[in-house]
N, CA, C and O atoms as a GROMACS GRO file, in nm:
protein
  352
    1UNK      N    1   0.084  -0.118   0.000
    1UNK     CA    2   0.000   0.000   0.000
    1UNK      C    3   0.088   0.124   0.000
    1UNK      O    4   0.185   0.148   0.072
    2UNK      N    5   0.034   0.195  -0.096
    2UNK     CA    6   0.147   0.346  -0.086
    2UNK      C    7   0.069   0.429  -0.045
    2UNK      O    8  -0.044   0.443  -0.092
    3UNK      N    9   0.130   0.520   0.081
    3UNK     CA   10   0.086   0.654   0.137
    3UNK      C   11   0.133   0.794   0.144
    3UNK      O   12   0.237   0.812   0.208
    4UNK      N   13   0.083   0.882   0.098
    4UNK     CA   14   0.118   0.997   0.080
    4UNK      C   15   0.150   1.058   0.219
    4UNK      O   16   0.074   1.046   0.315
    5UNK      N   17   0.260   1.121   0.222
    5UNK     CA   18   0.308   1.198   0.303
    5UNK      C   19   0.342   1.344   0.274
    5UNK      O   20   0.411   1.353   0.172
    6UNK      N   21   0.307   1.491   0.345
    6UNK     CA   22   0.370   1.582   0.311
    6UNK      C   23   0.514   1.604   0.428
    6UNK      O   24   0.519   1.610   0.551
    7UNK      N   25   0.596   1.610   0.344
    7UNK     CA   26   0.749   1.610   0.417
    7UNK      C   27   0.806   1.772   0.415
    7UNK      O   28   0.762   1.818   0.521
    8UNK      N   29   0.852   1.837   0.373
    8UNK     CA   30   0.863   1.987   0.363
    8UNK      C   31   1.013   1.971   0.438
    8UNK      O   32   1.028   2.025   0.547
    9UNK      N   33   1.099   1.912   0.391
    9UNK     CA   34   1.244   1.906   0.460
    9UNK      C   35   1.364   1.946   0.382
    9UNK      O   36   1.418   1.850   0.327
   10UNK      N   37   1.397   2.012   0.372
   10UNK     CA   38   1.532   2.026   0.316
   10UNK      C   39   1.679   1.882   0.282
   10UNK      O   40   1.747   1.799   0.342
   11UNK      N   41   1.664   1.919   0.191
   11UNK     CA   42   1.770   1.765   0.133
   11UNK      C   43   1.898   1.787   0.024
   11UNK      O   44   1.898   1.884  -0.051
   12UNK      N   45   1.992   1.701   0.024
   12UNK     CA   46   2.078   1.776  -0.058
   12UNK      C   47   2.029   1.670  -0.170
   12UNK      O   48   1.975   1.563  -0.143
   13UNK      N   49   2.057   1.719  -0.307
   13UNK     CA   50   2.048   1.698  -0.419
   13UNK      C   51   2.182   1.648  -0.573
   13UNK      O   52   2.234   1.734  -0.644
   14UNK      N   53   2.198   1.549  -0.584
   14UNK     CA   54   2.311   1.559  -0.675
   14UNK      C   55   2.241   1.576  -0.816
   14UNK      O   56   2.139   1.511  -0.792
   15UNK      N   57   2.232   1.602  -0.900
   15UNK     CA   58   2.195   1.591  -1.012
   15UNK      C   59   2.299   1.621  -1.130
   15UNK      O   60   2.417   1.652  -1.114
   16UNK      N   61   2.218   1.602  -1.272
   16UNK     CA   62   2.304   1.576  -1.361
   16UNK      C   63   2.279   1.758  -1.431
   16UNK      O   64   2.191   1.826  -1.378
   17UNK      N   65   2.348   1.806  -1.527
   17UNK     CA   66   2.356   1.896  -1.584
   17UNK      C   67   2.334   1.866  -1.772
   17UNK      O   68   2.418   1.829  -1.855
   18UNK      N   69   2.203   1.898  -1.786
   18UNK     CA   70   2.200   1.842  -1.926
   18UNK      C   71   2.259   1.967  -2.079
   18UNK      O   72   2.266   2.090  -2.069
   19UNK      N   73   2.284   1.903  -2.176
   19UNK     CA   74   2.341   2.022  -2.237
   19UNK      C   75   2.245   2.091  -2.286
   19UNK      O   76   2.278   2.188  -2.354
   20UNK      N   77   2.143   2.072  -2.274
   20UNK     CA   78   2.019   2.230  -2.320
   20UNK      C   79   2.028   2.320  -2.179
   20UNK      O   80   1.985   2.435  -2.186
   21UNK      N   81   2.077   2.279  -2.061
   21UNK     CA   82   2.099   2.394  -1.952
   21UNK      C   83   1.977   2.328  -1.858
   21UNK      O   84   1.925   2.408  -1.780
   22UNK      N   85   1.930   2.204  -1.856
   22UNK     CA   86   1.836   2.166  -1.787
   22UNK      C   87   1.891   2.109  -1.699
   22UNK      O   88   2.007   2.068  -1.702
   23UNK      N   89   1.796   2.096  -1.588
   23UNK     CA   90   1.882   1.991  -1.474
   23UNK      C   91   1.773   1.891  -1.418
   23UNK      O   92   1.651   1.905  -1.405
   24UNK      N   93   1.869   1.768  -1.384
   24UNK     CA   94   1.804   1.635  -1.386
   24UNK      C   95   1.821   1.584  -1.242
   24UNK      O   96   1.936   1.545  -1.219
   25UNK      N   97   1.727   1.574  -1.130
   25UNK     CA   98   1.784   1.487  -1.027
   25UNK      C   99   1.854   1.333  -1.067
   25UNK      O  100   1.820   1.266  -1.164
   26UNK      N  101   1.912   1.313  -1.012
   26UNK     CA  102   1.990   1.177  -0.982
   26UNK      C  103   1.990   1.058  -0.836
   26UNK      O  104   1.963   0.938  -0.830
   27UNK      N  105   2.022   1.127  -0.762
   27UNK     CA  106   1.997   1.110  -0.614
   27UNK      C  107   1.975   1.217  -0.506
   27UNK      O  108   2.007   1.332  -0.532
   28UNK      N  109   1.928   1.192  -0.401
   28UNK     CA  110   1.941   1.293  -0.314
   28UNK      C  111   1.931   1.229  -0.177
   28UNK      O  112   1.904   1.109  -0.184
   29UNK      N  113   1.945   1.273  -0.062
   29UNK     CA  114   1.980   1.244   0.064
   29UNK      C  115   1.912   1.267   0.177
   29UNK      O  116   1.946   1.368   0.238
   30UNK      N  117   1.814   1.195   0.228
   30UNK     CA  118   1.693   1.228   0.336
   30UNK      C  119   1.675   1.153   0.442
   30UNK      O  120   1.649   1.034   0.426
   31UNK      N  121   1.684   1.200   0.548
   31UNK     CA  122   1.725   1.162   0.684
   31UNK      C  123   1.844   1.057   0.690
   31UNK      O  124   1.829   0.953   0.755
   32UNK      N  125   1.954   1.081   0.628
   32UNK     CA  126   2.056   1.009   0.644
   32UNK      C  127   2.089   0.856   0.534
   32UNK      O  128   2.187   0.782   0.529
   33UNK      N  129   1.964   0.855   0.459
   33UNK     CA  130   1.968   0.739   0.351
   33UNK      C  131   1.973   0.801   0.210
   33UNK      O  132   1.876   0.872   0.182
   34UNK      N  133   2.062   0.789   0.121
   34UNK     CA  134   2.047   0.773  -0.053
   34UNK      C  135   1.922   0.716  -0.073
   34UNK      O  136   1.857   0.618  -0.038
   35UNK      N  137   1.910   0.850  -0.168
   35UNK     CA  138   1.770   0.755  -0.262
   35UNK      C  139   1.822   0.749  -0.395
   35UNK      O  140   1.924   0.818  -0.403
   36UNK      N  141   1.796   0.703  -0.483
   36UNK     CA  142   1.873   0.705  -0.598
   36UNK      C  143   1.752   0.687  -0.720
   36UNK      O  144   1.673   0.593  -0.720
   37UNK      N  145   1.753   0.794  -0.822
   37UNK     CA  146   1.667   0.817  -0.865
   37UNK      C  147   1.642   0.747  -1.011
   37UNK      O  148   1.699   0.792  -1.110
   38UNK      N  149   1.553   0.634  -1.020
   38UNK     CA  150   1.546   0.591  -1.160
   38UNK      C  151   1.410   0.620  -1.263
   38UNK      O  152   1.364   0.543  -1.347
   39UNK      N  153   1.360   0.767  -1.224
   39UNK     CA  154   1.262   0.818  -1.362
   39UNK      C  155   1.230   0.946  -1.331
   39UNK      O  156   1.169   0.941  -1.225
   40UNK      N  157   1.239   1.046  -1.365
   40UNK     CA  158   1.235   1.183  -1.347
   40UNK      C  159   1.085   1.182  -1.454
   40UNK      O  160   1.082   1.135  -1.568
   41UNK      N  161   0.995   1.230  -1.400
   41UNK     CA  162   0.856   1.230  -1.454
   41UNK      C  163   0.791   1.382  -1.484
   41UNK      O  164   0.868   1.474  -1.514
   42UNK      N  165   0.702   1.396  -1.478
   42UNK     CA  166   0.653   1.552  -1.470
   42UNK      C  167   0.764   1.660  -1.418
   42UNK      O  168   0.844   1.634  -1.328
   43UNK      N  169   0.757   1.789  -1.488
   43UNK     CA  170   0.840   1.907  -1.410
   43UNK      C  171   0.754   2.006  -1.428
   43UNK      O  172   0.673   1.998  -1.520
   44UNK      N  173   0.758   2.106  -1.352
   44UNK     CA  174   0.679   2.204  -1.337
   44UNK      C  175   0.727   2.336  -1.276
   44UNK      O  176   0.830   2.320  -1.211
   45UNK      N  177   0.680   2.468  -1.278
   45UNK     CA  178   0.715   2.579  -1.224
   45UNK      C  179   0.612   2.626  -1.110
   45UNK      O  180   0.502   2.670  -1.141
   46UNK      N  181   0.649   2.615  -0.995
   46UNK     CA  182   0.540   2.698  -0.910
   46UNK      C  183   0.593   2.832  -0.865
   46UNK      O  184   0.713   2.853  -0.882
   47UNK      N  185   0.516   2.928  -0.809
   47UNK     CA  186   0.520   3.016  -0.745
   47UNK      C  187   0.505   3.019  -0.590
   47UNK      O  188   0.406   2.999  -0.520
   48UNK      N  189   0.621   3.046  -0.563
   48UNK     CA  190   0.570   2.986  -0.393
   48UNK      C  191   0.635   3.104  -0.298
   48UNK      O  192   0.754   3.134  -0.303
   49UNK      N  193   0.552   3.157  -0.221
   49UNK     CA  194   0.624   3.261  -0.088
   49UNK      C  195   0.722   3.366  -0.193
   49UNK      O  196   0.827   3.416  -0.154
   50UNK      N  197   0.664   3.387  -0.334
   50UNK     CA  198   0.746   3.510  -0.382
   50UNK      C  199   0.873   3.458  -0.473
   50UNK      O  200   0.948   3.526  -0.543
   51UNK      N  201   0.873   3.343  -0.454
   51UNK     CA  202   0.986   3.246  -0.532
   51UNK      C  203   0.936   3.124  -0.615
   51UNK      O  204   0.863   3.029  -0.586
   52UNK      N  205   1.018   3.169  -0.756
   52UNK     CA  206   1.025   3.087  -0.847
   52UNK      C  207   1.070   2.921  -0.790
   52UNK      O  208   1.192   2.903  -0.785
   53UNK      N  209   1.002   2.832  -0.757
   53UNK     CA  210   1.037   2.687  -0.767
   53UNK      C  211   1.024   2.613  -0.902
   53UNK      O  212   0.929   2.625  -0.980
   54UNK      N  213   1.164   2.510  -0.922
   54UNK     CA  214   1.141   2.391  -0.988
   54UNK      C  215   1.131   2.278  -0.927
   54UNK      O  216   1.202   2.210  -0.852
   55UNK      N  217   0.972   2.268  -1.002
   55UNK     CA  218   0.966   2.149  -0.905
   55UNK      C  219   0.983   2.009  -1.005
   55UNK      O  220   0.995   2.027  -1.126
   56UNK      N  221   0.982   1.880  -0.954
   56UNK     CA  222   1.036   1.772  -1.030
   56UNK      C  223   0.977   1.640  -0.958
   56UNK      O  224   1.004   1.608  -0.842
   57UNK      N  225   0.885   1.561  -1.054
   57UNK     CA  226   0.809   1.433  -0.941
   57UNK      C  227   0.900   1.315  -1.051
   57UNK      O  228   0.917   1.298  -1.172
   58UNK      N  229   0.956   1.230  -0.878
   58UNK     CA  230   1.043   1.141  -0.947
   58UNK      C  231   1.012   1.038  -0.845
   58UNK      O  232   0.967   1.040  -0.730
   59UNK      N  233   1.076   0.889  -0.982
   59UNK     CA  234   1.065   0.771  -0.866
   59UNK      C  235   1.199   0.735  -0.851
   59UNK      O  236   1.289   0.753  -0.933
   60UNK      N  237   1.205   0.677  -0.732
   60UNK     CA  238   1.362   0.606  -0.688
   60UNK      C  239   1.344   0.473  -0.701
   60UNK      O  240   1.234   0.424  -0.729
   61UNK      N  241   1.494   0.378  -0.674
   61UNK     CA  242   1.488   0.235  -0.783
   61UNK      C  243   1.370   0.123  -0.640
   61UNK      O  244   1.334   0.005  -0.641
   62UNK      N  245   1.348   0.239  -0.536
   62UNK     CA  246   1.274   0.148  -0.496
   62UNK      C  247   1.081   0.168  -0.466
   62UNK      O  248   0.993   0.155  -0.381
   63UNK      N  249   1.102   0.201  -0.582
   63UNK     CA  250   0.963   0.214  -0.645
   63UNK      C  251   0.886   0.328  -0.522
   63UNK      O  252   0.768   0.330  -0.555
   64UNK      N  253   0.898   0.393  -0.435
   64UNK     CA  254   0.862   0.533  -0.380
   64UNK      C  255   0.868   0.614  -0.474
   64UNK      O  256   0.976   0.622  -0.533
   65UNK      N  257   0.776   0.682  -0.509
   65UNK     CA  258   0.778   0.867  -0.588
   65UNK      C  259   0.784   0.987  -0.433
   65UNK      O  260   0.750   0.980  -0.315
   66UNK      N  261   0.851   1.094  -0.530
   66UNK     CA  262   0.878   1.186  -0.462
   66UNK      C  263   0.848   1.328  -0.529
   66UNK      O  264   0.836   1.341  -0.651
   67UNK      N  265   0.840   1.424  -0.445
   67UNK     CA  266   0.814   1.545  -0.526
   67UNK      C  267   0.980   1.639  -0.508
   67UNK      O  268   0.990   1.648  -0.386
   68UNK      N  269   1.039   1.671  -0.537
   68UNK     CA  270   1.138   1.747  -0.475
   68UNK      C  271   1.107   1.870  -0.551
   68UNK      O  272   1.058   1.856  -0.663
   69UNK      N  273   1.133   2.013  -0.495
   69UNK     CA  274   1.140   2.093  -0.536
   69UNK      C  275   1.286   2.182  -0.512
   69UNK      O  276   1.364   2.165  -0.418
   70UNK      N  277   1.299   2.288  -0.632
   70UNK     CA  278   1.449   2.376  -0.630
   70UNK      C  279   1.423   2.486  -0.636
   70UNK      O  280   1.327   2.518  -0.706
   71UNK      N  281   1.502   2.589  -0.563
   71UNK     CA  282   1.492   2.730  -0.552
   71UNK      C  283   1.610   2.756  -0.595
   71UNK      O  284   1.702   2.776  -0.516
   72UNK      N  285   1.631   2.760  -0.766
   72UNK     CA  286   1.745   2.852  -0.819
   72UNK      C  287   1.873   2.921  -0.782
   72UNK      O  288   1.994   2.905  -0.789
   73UNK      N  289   1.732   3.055  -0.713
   73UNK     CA  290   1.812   3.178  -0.675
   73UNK      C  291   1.900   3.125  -0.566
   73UNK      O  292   2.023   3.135  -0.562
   74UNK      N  293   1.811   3.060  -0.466
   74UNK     CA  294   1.940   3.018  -0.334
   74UNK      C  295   1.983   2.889  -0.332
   74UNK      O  296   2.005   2.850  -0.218
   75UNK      N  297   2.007   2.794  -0.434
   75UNK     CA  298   2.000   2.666  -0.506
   75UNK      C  299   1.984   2.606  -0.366
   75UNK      O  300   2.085   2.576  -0.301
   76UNK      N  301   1.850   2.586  -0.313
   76UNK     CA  302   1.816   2.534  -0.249
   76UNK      C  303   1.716   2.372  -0.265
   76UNK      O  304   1.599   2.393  -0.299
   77UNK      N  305   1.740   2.274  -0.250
   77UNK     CA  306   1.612   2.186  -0.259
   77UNK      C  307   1.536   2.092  -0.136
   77UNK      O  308   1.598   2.022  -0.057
   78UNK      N  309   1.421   2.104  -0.138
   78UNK     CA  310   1.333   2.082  -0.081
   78UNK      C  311   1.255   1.952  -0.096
   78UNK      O  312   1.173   1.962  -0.187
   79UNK      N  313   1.256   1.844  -0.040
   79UNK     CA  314   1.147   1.709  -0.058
   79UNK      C  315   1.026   1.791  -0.015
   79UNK      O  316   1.006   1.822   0.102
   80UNK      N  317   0.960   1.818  -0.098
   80UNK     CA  318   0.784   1.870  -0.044
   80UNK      C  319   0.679   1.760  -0.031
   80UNK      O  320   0.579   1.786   0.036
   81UNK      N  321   0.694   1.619  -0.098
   81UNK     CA  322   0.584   1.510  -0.069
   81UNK      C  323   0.629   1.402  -0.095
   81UNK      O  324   0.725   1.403  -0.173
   82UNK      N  325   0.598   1.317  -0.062
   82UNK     CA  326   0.631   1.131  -0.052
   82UNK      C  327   0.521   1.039  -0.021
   82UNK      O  328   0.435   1.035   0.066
   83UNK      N  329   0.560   0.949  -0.144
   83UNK     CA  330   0.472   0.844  -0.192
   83UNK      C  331   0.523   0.731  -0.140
   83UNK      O  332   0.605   0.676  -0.213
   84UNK      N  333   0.501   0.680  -0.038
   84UNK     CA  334   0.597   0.556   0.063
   84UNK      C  335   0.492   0.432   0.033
   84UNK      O  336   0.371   0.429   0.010
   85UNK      N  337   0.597   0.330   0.044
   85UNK     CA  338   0.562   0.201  -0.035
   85UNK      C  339   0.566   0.094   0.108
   85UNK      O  340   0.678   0.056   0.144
   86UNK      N  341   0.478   0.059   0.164
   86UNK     CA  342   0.488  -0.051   0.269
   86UNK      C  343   0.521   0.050   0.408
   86UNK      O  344   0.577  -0.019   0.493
   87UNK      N  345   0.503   0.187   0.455
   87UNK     CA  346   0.473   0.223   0.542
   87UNK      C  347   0.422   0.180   0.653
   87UNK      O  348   0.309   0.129   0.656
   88UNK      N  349   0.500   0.194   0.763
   88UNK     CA  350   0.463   0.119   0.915
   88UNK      C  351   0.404   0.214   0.996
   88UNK      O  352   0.368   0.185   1.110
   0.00000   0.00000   0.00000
């Protein structure tokens, strides 16, 4: 059973740098575990608190989706929601 969670945590992000100037998560790092990212799905632009976010819904190789979002200006990224797979 998968359950939605809103998470709103700050996470670091590795991603790839594509040559049109786009950027791709890869992995990122949340509460102390790698997730490692195998499908970068929907991307989108929100407006949030006055700031441009990119946001990006991806799944990791262990079948959880995630929402992460990026703040450019202060290259900041953010896990904003989680799709957890077998939740206790």
């Amino acid at each position: 059973m998968t359950t939605q969670v809103l998470v709103q945590e700050e996470v670091l992000v590795l991603v790839r740098m594509l040559p049109s100037g786009s950027v791709r998560p890869t992995s990122f790092v949340w509460r102390d575990q790698t997730r490692y990212v195998s499908d970068v799905g929907r991307q989108w632009e929100e407006r949030v608190e006055g700031k441009s976010l990119r946001c990006f819904l991806i799944k990791a190789v262990d079948n959880s989706q995630y929402e992460l979002r990026w703040d450019p200006a202060a290259d900041r990224w953010m896990l904003h929601r989680a799709w957890l797979d077998n939740l206790v």
